[in-house]
C-alpha positions as CSV (number, residue, x, y, z in Angstrom):
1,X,-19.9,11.7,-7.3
2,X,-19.8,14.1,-10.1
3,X,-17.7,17.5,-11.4
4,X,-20.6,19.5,-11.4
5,X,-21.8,18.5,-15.0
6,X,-22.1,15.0,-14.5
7,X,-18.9,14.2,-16.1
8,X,-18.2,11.7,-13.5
9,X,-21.6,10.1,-13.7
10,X,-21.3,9.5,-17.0
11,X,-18.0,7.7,-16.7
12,X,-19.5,5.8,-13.9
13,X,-22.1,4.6,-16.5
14,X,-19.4,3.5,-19.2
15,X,-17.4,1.4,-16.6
16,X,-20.1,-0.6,-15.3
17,X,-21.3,-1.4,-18.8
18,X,-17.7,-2.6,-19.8
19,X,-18.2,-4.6,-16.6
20,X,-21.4,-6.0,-17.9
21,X,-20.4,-6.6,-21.4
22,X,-23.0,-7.9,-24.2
23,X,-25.3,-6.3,-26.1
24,X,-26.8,-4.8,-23.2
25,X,-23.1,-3.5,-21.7
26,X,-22.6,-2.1,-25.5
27,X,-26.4,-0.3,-26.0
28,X,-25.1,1.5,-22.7
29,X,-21.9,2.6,-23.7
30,X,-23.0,4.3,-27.5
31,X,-26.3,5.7,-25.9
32,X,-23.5,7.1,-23.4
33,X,-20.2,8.2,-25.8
34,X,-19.7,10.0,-28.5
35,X,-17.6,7.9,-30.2
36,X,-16.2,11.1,-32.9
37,X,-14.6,12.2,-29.0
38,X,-10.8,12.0,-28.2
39,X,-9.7,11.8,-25.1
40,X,-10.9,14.1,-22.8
41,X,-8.4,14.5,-19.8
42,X,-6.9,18.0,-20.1
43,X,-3.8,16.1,-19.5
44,X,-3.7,13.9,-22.4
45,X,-1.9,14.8,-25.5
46,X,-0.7,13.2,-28.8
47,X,1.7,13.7,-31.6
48,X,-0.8,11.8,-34.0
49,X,-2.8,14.0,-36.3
50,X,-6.4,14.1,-35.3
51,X,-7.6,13.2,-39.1
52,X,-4.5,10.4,-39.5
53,X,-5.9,7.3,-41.4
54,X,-5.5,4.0,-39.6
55,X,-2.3,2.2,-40.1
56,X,-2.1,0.4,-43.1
57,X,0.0,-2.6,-41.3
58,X,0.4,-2.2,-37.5
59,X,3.7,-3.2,-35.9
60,X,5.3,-6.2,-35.4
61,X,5.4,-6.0,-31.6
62,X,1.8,-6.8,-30.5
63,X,2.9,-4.5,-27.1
64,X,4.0,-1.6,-29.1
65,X,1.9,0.8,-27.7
66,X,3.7,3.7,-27.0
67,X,4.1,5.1,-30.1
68,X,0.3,4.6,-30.5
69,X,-1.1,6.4,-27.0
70,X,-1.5,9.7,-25.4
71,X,1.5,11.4,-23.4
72,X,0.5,13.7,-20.8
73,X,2.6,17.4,-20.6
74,X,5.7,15.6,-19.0
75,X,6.0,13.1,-21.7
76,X,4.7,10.3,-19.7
77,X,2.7,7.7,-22.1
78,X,-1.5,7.7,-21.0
79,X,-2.9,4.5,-20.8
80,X,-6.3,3.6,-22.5
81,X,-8.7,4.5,-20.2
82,X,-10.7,0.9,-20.2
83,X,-9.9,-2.7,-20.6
84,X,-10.6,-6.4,-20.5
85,X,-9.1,-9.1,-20.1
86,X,-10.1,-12.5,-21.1
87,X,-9.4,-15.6,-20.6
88,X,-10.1,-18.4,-22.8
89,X,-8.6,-22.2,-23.3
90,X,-8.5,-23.9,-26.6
91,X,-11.8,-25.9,-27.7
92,X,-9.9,-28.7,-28.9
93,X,-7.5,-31.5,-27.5
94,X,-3.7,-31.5,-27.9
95,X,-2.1,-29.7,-30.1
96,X,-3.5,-26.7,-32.6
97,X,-3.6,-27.8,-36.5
98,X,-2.9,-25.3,-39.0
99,X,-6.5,-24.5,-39.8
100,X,-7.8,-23.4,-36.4
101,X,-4.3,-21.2,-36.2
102,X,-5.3,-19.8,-39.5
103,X,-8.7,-18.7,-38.5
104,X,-7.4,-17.0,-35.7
105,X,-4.9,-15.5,-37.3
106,X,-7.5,-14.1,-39.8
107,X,-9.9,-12.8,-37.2
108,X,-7.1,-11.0,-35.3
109,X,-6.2,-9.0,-38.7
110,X,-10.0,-8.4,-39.1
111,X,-10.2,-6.6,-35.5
112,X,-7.0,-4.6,-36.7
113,X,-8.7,-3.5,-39.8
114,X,-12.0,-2.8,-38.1
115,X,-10.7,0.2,-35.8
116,X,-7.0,0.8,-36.5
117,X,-4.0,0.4,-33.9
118,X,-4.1,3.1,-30.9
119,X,-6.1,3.7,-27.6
120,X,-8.3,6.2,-29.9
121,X,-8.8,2.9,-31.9
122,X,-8.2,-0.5,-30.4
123,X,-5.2,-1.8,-28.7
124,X,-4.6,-5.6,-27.6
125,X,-2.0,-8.3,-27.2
126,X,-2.6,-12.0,-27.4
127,X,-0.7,-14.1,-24.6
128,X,-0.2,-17.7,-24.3
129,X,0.2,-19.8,-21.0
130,X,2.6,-22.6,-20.2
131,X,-0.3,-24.7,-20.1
132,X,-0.8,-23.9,-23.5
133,X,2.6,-25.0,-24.8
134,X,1.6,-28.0,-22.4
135,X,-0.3,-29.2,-25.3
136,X,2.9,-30.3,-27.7
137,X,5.3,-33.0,-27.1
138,X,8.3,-30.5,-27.9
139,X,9.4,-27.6,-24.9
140,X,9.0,-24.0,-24.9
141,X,12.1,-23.3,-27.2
142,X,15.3,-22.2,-24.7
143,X,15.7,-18.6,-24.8
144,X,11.8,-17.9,-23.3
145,X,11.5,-17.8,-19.3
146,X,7.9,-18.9,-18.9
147,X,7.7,-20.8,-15.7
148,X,4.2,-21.5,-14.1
149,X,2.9,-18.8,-12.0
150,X,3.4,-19.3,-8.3
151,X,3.1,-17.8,-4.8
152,X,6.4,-15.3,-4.9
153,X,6.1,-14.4,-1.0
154,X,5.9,-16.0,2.3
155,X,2.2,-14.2,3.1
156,X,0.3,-15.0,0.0
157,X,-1.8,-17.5,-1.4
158,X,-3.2,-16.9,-4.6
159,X,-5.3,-19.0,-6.8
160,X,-3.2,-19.6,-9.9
161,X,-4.4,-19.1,-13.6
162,X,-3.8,-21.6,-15.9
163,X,-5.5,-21.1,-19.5
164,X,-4.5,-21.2,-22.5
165,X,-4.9,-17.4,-23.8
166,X,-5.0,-14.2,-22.3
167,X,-6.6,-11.9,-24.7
168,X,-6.2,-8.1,-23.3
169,X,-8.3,-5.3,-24.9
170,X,-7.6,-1.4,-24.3
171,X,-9.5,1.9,-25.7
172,X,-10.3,5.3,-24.8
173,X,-13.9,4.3,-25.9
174,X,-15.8,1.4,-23.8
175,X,-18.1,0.4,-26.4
176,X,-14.9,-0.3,-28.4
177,X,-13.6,-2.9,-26.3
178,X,-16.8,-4.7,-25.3
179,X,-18.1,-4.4,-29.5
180,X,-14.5,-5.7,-30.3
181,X,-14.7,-9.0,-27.9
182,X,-18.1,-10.0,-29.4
183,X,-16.9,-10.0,-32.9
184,X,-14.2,-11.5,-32.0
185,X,-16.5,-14.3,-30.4
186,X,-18.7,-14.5,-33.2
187,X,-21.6,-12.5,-31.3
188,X,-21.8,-9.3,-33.4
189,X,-21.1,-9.7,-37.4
190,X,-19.9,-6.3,-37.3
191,X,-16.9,-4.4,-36.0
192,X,-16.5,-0.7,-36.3
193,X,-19.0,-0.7,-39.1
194,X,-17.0,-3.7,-40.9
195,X,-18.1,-7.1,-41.3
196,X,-16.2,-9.6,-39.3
197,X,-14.9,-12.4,-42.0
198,X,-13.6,-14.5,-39.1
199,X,-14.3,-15.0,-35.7
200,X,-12.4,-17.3,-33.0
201,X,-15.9,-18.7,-32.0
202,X,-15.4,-22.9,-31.7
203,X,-11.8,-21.8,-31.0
204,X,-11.4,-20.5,-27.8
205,X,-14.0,-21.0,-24.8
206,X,-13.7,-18.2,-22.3
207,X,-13.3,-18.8,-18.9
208,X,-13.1,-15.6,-17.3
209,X,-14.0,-12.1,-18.3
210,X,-12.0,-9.1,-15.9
211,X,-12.5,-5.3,-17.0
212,X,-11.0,-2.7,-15.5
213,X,-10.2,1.5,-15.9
214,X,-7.7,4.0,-15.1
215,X,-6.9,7.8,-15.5
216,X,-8.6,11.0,-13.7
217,X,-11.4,10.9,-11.5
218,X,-12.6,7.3,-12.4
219,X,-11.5,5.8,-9.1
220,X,-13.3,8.6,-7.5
221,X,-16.5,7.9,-9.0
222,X,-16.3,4.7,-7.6
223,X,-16.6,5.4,-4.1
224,X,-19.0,3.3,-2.8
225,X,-17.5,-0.2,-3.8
226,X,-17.0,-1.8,-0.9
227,X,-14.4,-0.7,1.7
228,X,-14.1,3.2,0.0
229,X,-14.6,5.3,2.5
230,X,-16.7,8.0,1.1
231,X,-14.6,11.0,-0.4
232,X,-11.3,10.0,0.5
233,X,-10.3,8.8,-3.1
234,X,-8.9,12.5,-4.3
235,X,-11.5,13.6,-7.5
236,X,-7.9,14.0,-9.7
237,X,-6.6,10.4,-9.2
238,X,-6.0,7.9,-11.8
239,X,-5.6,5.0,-9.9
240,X,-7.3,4.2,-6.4
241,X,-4.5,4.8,-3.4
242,X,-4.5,8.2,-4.9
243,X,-1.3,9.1,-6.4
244,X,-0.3,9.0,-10.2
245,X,2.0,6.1,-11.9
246,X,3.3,5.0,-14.9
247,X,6.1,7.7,-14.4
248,X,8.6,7.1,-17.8
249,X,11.8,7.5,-15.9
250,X,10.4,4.6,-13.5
251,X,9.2,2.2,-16.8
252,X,11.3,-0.2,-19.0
253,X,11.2,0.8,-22.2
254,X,9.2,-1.5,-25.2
255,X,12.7,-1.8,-26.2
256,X,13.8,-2.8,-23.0
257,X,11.4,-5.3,-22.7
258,X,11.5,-7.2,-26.1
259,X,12.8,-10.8,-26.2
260,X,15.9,-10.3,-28.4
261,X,16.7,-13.4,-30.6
262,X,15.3,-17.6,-30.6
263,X,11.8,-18.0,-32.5
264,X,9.8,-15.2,-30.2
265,X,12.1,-12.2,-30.6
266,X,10.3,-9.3,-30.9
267,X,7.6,-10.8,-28.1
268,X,7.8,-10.2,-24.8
269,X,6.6,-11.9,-21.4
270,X,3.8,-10.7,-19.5
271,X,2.7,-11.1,-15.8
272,X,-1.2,-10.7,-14.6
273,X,-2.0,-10.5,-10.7
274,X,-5.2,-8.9,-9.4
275,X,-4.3,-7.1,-6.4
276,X,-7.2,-6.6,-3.7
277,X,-6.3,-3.0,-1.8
278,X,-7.6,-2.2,1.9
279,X,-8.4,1.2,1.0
280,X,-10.5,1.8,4.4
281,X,-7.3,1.0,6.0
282,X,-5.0,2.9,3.7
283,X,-6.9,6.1,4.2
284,X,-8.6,6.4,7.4
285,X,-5.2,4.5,9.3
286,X,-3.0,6.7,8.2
287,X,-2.2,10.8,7.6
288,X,-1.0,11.7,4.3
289,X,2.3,12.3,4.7
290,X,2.4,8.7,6.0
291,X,1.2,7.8,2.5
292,X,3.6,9.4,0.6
293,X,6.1,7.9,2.7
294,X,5.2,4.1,2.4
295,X,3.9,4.6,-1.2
296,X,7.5,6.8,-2.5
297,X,9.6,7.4,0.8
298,X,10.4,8.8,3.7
299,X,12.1,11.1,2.2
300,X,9.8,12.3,-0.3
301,X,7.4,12.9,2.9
302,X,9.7,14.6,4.9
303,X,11.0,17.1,2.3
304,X,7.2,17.6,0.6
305,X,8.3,16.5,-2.7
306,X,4.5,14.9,-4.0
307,X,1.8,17.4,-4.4
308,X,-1.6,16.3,-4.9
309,X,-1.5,12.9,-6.8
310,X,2.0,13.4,-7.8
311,X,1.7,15.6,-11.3
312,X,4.3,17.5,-10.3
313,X,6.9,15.0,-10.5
314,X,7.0,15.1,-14.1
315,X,8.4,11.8,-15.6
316,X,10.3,10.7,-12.5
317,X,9.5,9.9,-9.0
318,X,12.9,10.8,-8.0
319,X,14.4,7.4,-7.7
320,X,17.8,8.8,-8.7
321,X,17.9,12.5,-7.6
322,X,16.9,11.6,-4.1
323,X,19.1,8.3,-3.7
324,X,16.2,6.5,-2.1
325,X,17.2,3.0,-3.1
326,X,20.1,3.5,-1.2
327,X,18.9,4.0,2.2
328,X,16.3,1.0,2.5
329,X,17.7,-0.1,5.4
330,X,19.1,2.8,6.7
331,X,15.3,4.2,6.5
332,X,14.2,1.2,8.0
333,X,16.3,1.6,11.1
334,X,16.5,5.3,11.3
335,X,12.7,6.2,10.4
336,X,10.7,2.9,11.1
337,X,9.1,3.0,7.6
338,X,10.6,1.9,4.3
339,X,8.5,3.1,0.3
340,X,6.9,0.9,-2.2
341,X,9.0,2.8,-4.5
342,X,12.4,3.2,-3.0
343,X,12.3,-0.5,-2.5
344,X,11.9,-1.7,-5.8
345,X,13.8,0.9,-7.1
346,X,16.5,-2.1,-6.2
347,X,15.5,-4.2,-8.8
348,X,16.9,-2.1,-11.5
349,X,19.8,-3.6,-14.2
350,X,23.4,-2.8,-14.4
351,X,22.4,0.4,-15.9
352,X,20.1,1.6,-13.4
353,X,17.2,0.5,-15.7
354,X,13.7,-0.4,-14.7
355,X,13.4,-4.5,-15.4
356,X,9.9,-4.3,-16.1
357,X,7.2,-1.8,-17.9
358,X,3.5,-1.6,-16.0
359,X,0.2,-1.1,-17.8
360,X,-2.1,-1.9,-14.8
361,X,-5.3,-1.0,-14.3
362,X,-7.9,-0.3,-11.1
363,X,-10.5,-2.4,-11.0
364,X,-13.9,-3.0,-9.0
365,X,-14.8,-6.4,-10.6
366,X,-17.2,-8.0,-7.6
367,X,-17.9,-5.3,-5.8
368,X,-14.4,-4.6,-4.7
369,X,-12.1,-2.3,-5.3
370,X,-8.4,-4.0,-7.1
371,X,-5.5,-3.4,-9.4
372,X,-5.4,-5.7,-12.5
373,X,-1.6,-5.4,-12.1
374,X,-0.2,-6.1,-16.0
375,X,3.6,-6.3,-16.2
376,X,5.5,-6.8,-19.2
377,X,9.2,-7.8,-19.2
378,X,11.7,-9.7,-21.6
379,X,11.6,-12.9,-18.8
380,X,9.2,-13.7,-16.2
381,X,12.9,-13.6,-14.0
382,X,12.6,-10.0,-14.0
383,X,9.5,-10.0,-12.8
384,X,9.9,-11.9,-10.2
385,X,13.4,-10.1,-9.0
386,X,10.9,-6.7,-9.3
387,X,8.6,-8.4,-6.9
388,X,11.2,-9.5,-4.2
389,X,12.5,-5.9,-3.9
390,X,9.6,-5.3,-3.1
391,X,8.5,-7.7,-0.7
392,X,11.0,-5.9,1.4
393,X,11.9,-9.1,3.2
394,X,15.7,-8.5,4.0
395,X,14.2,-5.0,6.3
396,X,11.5,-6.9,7.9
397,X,11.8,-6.7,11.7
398,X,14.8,-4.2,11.0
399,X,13.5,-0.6,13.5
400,X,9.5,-0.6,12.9
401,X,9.1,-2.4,9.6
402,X,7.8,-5.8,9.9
403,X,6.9,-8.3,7.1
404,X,3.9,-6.2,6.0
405,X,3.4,-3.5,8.4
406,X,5.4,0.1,7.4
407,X,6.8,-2.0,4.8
408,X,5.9,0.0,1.5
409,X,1.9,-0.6,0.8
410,X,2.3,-4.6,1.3
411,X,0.0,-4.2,4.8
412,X,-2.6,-2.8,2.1
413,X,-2.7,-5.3,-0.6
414,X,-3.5,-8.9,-0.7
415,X,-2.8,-10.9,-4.4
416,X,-5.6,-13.2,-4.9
417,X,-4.4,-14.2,-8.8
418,X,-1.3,-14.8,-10.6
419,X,-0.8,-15.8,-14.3
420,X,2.7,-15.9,-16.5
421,X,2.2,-15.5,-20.2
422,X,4.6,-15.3,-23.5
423,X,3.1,-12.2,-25.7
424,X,4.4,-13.3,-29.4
425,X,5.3,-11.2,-32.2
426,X,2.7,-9.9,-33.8
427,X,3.3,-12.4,-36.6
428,X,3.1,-15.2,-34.8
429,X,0.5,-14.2,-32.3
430,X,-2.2,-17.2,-33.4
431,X,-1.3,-20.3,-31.3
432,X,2.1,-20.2,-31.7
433,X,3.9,-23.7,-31.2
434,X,6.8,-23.8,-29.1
435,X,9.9,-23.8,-31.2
């Protein structure tokens, strides 16, 4: 698919050489970008001058990003349009000794240095699993909630990821992230132009490589990945089921999310699934107002509230004007179809606060299409509470919602991963030990 001047093919070509990686995935991305570009979404804007020098010393939250991306017109923070996510173990056996942590420490800096902090430079967090802290003979110090990763409902299965480091790399530019993870592993000397001091190669072995994309018309270049049917992904969608997310009113805030005292305060916890979607399903199954009303409400279908992909929503998806939380069941009964929205909606604190702030991604690793769905959130408990408002299992077999079917998009999704990781301060970001 293209715009009419090959925008689309061209962002076709970047993606699939993130997905290759290498020298070769690299060659294709500069001989594709210009690389002096910003971003290019009418839609994106930032209050960062366009000739600003790089940060002299980013900040000391590695998931302090916001201050460092794009906001589109309503204020809503734009997420780097592609990413990786690797996933590496430790080459050695027990625990890490201070040299290796220094070297990785120093090759972390050098990647900071090399492009500066921002999705117009180079954003990433380092993550560490509970197999990691595994490795010592002391626990993971109290006030951290890093339990393995595990099934979390009745009607999955997924395989469950268990190394050491989760290392997750976002730009605007794809040669940035694929030049960044090979000087990082030692397989390019340079970096941006710089040469690479250190490297984490001999520290970390990767054992799995996942890329992914979001923002305007990327999904929709992407329509022949299997189970797409052809032109049913709208051109203006930034994610594949076709309507826009990452609404700020419907986020936890960095703040929100921040571990808040013990040896990790000012890290967060992070949750990674990869979500497989049924998108012939999802579109051919169902009409559009259907859609809108499993993916936001009945409600929101019934009173025509989402145009298009949702732009005009602003920064809310009208959680709190519309009351959707609070009919659940009464929707349930009344309409036979309950939203992915209105039901976690549920979740929120005391407050009326989101418990957890999304930076996922689509993804067509394999052939088919996914979400690389990326949660952060100040305990993994929160993530899980999110998840079991959602699961909508107290409305199942209540009217015509069952466990999965007309019970928000679950009947659409299947979660084939799951992974729990503790996001350090920046600080303390190279193989932290437990207490």
């Amino acid at each position: 698919m293209t715009n009419g001047n090959g925008d689309l093919t061209r962002r076709e070509a970047i993606r699939i050489a993130v997905a290759v990686g290498g020298s070769a995935g690299l060659s294709a991305c500069l001989g594709l970008e210009d690389r002096s570009e910003g971003p290019t979404e009418a839609d994106r804007t930032t209050g960062r001058p366009t000739d600003a020098e790089p940060d002299p010393e980013p900040p000391a939250r590695q998931h302090a990003w916001h201050e460092f991306s794009p906001t589109d017109e309503h204020g809503n923070p734009v997420l780097a349009r592609h990413h990786v996510l690797l996933l590496a173990d430790y080459a050695g056996d027990g625990p890490v000794d201070d040299a290796d942590r220094t070297r990785a420490a120093d090759a972390f800096r050098e990647l900071e240095r090399a492009y500066g902090w921002g999705s117009d430079g180079l954003l990433f967090t380092v993550g560490y699993s509970p197999a990691y802290f595994d490795r010592y003979d002391a626990s993971l110090h109290e006030s951290v909630d890093l339990p393995p990763p595990e099934a979390l409902a009745p009607f999955e299965d997924p395989a469950l990821d268990t190394p050491d480091v989760l290392i997750h790399l976002a730009s605007d530019q794809g040669s940035t992230v694929i030049e960044a993870e090979q000087a990082l592993f030692g397989e390019s000397v340079t970096a941006n132009g710089t040469e690479m001091g250190e490297t984490v190669d001999g520290l970390l072995e990767r054992v799995d490589r996942r890329t992914g994309f979001i923002g305007a018309g990327l999904p929709a270049a992407h329509d022949d990945a299997d189970g797409v049917p052809e032109g049913a992904v709208p051109e203006d969608a930034p994610l594949f089921m076709g309507f826009k997310s990452g609404f700020a009113k419907n986020q936890a805030t960095e703040d929100a999310v921040t571990i808040s005292d013990g040896p990790f305060a000012g890290g967060t916890t992070q949750h990674l699934s990869l979500i497989r979607t049924e998108l012939d399903q999802w579109y051919t199954q169902d009409s559009r107002e259907q859609r809108v009303a499993k993916m936001f409400s009945p409600t929101h279908a019934a009173e025509d509230l989402v145009e298009g992909v949702g732009e005009n929503l602003g920064d809310s998806s009208l959680v709190e004007e519309t009351g959707i939380a609070d009919r659940v069941e009464d929707d349930a009964f009344e309409q036979g179809v309950v939203g992915h929205t209105q039901k976690t909606a549920r979740a929120r604190d005391g407050d009326g606060n989101p418990r957890i702030l999304r930076r996922d991604f689509a993804t067509v690793d394999g052939g088919r299409t996914g979400v690389h769905f990326l949660s952060l959130q100040a305990s993994i408990a929160d993530f899980v509470e999110t998840r079991e408002a959602m699961n909508g299992e107290d409305v199942a077999n209540v009217g015509g919602v069952g466990t999965r079917n007309n019970n928000g998009i679950l009947q659409y999704i299947t979660t084939t991963r799951r992974g729990n990781y503790l996001v350090p301060p920046r600080a303390k970001r190279a193989f932290p030990e437990p207490r």
